[in-house]
N, C-alpha and C positions, 0 to 999 in steps of 0.2 A: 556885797558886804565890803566896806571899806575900813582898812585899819582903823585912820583917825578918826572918823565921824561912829563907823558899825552902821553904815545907814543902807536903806533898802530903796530905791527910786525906778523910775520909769525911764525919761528919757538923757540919756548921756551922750557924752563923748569919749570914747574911749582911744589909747595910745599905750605905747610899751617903754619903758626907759632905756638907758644905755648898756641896761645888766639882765633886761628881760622881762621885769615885772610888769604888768598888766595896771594902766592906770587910769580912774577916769575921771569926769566933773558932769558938776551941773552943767548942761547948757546955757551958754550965756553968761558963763561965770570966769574966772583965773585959776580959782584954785584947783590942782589936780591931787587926787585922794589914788593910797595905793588898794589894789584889791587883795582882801586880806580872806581870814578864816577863820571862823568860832573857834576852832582848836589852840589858836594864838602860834601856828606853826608860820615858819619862815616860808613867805606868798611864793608860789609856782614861779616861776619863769615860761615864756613863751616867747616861739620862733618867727610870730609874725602877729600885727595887726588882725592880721586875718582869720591866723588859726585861733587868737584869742576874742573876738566879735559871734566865730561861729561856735566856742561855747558859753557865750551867752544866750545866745539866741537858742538852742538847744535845749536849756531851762529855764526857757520863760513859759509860764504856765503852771509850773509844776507845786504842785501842794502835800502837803503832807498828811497823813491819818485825819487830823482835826478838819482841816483845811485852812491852814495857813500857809501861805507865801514863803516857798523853800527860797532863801536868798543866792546868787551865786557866788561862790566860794573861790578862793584859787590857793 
C-alpha cells in the first residue's frame, strides 16, 4: 500500500530512504511511492533493504475472511 497512489501491485522495486522508510515503484518506471498504511499512521521505518523485502514477502498470499488481497502495510 502506498501513500501517494494507496495502490496494490505485483512486481516492484523496492529501497529504503535516508530516514528509513520503505519505498518502492513500478518496474520500469522513476517514480518512487513511500509505503504507507490504511490507518494514515506515520510509515515504519526499517534497518535494511533486507529486513524490509522479507516482510513483504511474508505477506504475499495472504487474504482476508471474504478473500481479498491483504495489502502490505508499513
Amino acid at each position: 500500500m502506498t501513500e501517494e497512489e494507496g495502490t496494490v501491485s505485483g512486481k516492484l522495486d523496492v529501497k529504503i530512504n535516508a530516514t528509513g522508510k520503505g519505498l518502492v515503484r513500478y518496474r520500469e518506471t522513476d517514480t518512487w511511492y513511500t509505503i504507507g498504511n490504511l490507518e494514515a499512521k506515520p510509515p515504519r521505518t526499517w534497518t535494511s533493504v533486507g529486513v524490509l523485502a522479507a516482510a513483504i514477502e511474508a505477506t504475499i498470499g495472504i487474504r482476508d475472511a471474504a478473500g481479498n488481497i491483504v495489502p502490505f502495510e508499513a
